[in-house]
N, C-alpha and C positions, 0 to 999 in steps of 0.2 A: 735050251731056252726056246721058247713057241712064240713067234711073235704074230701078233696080227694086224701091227701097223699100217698105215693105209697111206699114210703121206710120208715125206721127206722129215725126218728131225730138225729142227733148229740146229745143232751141234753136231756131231760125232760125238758118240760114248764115251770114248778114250779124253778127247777134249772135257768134256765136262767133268768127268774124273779129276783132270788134271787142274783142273779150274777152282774146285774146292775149298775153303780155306783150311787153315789146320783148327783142330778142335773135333767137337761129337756133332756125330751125324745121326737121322736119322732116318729110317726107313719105313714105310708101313707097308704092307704087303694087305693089301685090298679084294675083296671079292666086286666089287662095283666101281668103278675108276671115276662113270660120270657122278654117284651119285656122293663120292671123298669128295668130288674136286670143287662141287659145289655145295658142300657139307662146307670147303675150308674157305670158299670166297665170298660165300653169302652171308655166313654165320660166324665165322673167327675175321671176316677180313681181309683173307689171304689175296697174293697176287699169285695166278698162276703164269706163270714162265713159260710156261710149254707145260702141250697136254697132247697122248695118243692114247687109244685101247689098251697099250703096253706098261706105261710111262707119264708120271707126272713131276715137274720140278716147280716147288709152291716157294712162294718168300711170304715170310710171316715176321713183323716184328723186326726187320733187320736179320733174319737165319731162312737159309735154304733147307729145305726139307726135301724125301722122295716118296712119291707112293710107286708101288709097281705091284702091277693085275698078280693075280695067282698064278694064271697060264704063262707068263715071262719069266716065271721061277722054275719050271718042272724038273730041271737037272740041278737047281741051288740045294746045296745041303739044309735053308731052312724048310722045303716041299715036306720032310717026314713031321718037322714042329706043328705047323699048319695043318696036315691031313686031319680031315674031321671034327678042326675043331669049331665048335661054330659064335664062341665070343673072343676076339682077337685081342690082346696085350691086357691079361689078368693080373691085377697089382700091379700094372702099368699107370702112373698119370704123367699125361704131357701136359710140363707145365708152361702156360703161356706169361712170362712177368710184363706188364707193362700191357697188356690186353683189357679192356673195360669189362668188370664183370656182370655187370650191371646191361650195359649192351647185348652183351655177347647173350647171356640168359633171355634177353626178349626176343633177339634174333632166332634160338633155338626154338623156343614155344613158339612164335610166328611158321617156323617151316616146320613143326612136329616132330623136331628131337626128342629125347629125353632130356630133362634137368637132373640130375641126382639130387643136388642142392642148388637152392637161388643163392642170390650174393648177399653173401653175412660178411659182416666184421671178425674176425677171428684174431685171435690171442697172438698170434703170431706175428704181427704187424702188415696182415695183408685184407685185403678186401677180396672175394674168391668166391667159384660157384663152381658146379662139376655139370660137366656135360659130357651126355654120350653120345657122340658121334657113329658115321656107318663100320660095322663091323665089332662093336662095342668096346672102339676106343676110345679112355677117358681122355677130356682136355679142359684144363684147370684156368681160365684167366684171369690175371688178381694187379691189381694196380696196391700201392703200397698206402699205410695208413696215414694221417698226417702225424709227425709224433707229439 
């Protein structure tokens, strides 16, 4: 692992591990760290926890999430997944429930995301729009219909 941290962590790694709750976690493995972290606080919301060049711990929605730079991967078995590729989590959507889609979509066009879709009504009893974020990861946020 290559780190290029610069300050003192909020935690120890092992502690924050251990801190987790049980359930899925998620990871993004990022080429750009500043430009996730305020991809996720500006435009989804997020609070970010702590943030270095290496490492970010976001809360979104009531769920912790991670980003981590490419360069703090170089010995993790996902480095050969990632080598070359240049649009990240392909038939991946992270879906946000309980995020305004309606928000979120003006937020994005304001900072010059992508929208895939604005927010439709869809069949499925959600309200939802797709956004790509850096690295071209989709994030879905849908507040639910009335019935």
């Amino acid at each position: 692992m290559a780190k290029r941290r610069t300050k003192t962590p909020w935690m120890k790694a092992e502690d924050f591990g251990r801190s987790l709750p049980r359930g899925i976690g998620v990871n993004l493995l990022v080429t750009d760290m500043p430009a996730m972290e305020a991809f996720c606080r500006d435009v989804l919301g997020a609070r970010i926890i702590y943030a270095d060049e290496d490492f970010a711990a976001i809360e979104l929605l009531g769920s912790v999430f991670m980003l981590h730079a490419d360069h703090s991967y170089l010995e993790n078995p996902m480095t050969g997944v990632i080598a070359g590729v240049e649009t990240r989590g392909a038939g991946i959507e992270l879906r946000l429930y309980g995020a305004d889609p309606d928000a979120v979509e003006a937020k994005a066009r304001d900072f010059g995301h992508i929208v895939l879709t604005g927010a439709i009504d869809k069949p499925h009893g959600l309200r939802e729009c797709h956004i790509v974020g850096p690295d071209g990861y989709v994030f879905v946020p849908s507040t639910p219909l009335p019935a």
